[in-house]
N, C-alpha and C positions, 0 to 999 in steps of 0.2 A: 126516692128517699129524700126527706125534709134538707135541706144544709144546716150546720150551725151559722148561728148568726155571730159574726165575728167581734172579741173583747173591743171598746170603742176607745182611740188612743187619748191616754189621759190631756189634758191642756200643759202647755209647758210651765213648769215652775218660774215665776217668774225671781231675776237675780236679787241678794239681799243688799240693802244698802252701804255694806261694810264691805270692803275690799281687801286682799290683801296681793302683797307681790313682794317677792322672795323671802317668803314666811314672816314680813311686817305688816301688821292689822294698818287698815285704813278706814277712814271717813271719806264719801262722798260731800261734794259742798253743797249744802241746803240752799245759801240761797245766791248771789247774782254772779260769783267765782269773782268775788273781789282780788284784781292783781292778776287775771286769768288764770286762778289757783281753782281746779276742780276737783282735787282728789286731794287728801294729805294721808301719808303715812308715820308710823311713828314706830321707834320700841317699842313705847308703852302709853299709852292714853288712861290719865287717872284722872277722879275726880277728888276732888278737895271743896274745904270751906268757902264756897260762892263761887269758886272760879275751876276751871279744868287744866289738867297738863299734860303736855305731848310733850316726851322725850325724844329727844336726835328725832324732830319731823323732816320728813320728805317730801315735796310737792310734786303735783302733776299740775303741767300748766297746758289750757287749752285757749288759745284766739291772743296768744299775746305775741310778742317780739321773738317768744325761746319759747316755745311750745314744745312737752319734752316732760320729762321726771329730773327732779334736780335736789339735791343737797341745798343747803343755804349756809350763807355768811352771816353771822348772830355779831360781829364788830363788837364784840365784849359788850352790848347793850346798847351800840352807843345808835344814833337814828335810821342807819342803814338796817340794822336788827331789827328794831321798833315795828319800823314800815311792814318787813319782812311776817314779823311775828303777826302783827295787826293785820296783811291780807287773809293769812291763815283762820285769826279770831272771824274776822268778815263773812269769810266766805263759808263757815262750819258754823255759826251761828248766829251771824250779823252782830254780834258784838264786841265789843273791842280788848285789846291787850292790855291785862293786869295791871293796876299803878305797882310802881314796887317792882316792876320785872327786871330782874340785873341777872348779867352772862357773869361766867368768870374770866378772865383775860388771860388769854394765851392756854400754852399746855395740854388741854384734852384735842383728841382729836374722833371723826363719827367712829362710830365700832367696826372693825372689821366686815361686818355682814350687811352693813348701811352698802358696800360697795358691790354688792349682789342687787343692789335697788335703784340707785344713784351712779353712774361716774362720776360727775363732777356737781361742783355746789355753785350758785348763782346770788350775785346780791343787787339790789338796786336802791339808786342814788335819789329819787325824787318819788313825790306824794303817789303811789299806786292808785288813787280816786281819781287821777288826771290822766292815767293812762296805763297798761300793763307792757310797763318798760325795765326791763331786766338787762343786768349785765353778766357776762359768764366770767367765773374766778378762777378756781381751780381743782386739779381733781378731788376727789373727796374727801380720800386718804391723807390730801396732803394740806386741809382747809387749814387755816390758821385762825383764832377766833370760831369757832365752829357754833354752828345754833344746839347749844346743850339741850335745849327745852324752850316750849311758848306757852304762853301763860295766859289763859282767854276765860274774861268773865263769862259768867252765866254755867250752863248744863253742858257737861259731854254729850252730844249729841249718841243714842243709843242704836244698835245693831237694830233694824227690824230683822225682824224672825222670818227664815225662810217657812211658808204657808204652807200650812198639811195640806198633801193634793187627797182630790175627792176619793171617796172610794172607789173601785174599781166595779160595775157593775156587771154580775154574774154572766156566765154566758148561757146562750139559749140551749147549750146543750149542758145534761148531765151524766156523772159517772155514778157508779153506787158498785163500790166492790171489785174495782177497777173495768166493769164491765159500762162501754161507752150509752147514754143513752140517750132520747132526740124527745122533744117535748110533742106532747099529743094535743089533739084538738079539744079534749076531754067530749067526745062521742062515748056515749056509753059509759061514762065520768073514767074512760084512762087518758091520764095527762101525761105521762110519761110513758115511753117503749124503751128497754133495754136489749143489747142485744149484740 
């Protein structure tokens, strides 16, 4: 008796460019992980008039000093924020952080659910072009100054689509009627036996 010839396993779907972790959307970094920032996460990623914005982001850092998922220090705007804000613009678009970008000083602190993403928040002192040199602050809950939002010219960088996988092709055997049946050689033109 013929065998079937067995369904061929599809190719693995390869992952989509967008990330998330503990149900906050993320961007991979397009292009050199400026600051060794290779993942950012946020609340909410919006785009606006020339520039894009990420609420309460979160970084993943890979090849730097604090390799790690981290909250950030936003220092009410002032240049530790800057730097901060500006690896994020770098490394998700290569391009830089909004003129005009101001924190609010003191008072809010990340949302409750940033602490399901982040323990603690990280901020650093000097130009991230000369090195991915980070300092660790404090825990998340308890940032002072906190990075409300980054403000990075150009495109939000967009979700690719996870790819329709192929279709599945038929198998050598068939059914008609729930009765199993095996493909023939078409001798005598039957291509099918049921049975």
């Amino acid at each position: 008796l013929p065998k079937c010839s067995p369904l061929p396993t599809p190719p693995p779907t390869p992952p989509s460019s967008c990330k998330e972790k503990g149900g906050w959307p993320g961007r991979k970094a397009a292009f050199d992980g400026h600051g060794g920032v290779v993942t950012v996460y946020g609340k909410k990623f919006t785009q606006l008039g020339g520039y894009y914005q990420i609420d309460w982001p979160i970084v993943k850092l890979k090849g730097s000093n604090l390799d790690g998922v981290w909250s950030l220090y936003g220092g009410a705007g002032n240049a530790y924020g800057k730097e901060a804000c500006n690896a994020i613009c770098q490394s998700l678009t290569g391009t830089s952080l909004r003129s005009g970008w101001v924190l609010p000083c003191g008072g809010a602190r990340y949302p409750a659910a940033a602490n399901k993403v982040a323990k603690n928040s990280i901020y650093t002192n000097r130009k991230l072009a000369n090195g991915p040199f980070w300092k660790s602050y404090l825990a998340t809950s308890k940032t002072k100054d906190p990075m409300n939002h980054c403000q990075c010219l150009g495109k939000l960088p967009k979700c690719s689509p996870l790819p329709t996988p192929p279709p599945t092709p038929p198998s050598s055997c068939k059914e008609k009627g729930g009765w199993p049946g095996r493909k023939a050689d078409g001798y005598a033109g039957v291509v099918t036996v049921y049975g």
